[in-house]
N, C-alpha and C positions, 0 to 999 in steps of 0.2 A: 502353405500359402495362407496368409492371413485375408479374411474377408473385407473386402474394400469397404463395407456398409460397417462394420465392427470398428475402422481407423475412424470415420469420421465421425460414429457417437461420441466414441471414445474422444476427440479434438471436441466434442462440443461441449461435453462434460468436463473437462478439464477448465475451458474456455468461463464457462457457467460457475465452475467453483472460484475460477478467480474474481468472477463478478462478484458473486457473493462476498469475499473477503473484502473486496475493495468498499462495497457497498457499505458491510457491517462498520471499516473501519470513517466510512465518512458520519452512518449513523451516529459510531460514536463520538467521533469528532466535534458534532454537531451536538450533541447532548452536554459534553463537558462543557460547551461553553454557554449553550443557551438554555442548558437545564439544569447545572451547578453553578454556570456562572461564573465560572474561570475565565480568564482572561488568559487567551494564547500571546506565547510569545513570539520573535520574529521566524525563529526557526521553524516552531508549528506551522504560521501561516505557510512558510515556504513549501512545508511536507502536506499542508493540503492544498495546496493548486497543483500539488504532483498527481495526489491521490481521488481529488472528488472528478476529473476528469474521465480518468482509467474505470469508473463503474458506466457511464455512457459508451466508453469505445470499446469495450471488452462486454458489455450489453450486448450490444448490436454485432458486434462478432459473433459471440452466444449463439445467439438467432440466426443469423446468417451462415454458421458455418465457417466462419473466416481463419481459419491457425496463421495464416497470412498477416493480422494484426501485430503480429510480436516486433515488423518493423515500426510501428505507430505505437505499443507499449511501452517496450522497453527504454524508448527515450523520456522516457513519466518515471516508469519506474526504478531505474537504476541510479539519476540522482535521488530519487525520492530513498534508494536504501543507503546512498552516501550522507545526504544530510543527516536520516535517525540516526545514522550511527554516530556521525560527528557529536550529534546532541545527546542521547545518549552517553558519550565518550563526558563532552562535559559536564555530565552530571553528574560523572562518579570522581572526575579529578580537579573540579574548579569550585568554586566557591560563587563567585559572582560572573558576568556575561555583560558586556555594554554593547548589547547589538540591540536594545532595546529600552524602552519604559519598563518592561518585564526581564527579567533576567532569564536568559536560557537555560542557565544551571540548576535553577530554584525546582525543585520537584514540587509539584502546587501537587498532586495527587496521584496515586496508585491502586490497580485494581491485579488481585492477584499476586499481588509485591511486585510486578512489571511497573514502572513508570511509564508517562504516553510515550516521551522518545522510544521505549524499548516494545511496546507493542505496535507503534509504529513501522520501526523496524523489523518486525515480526510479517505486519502485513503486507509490506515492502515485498520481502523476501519470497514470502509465499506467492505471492502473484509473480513475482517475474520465476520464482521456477513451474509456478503452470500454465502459464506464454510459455515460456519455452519448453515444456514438456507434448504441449497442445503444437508446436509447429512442427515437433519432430518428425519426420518418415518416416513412416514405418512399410517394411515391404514384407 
């Protein structure tokens, strides 16, 4: 029999790691553009009004306890991991993007040899499997 006080750290810490991720990736979000100066393009914008959201409501989960959030997550984050990938996707097989002033294709910078679509998609991914790892039962 697993300890019922044991399931819920456990959900709060998972909850807590996804804040983090979320958080780091709005930090960085915010730095590429207002501390190198890059200009996002239409697809970024999209994947941050996915993403700087899910650090306040998975916050406040954090704290509260909530593994119950993954209905209020997952609708942030699972387009948010359809767009990176889409962008992502064209950035290794197009050339050019008219969804914008900015080309969505154009890799303007990389860290890690990741471009932002793909650690985007990196941060995506990781949060929506610790929502859902944080709502699971466990008995």
């Amino acid at each position: 029999m697993v300890d019922s006080r044991f399931v819920s750290d456990k959900s709060r810490l998972l909850l807590a790691a996804a804040t983090a991720v979320a958080a780091v990736a709005t930090a960085g979000s915010l730095y590429l553009s207002l501390g190198l100066g890059l200009t996002p393009c239409r697809l970024c914008w999209y994947q941050r009004i996915l993403m700087y959201p899910l650090v306040v409501v998975l916050g406040v989960a954090a704290v509260e306890n909530r593994p119950g959030v993954v209905r209020t997550a997952l609708p942030l984050a699972v387009p948010g991991v359809a767009i990176a990938a889409y962008h992502s996707w064209l950035q290794v097989s197009q050339t050019t993007c008219g969804l914008g002033a900015v080309s969505c294709a154009q890799i303007q910078y990389r860290v890690f040899g990741l471009t932002v679509p793909n650690l985007s998609l990196t941060a995506f991914l990781l949060v929506t499997g610790l929502v859902v790892a944080a709502s699971v039962k466990r008995s």
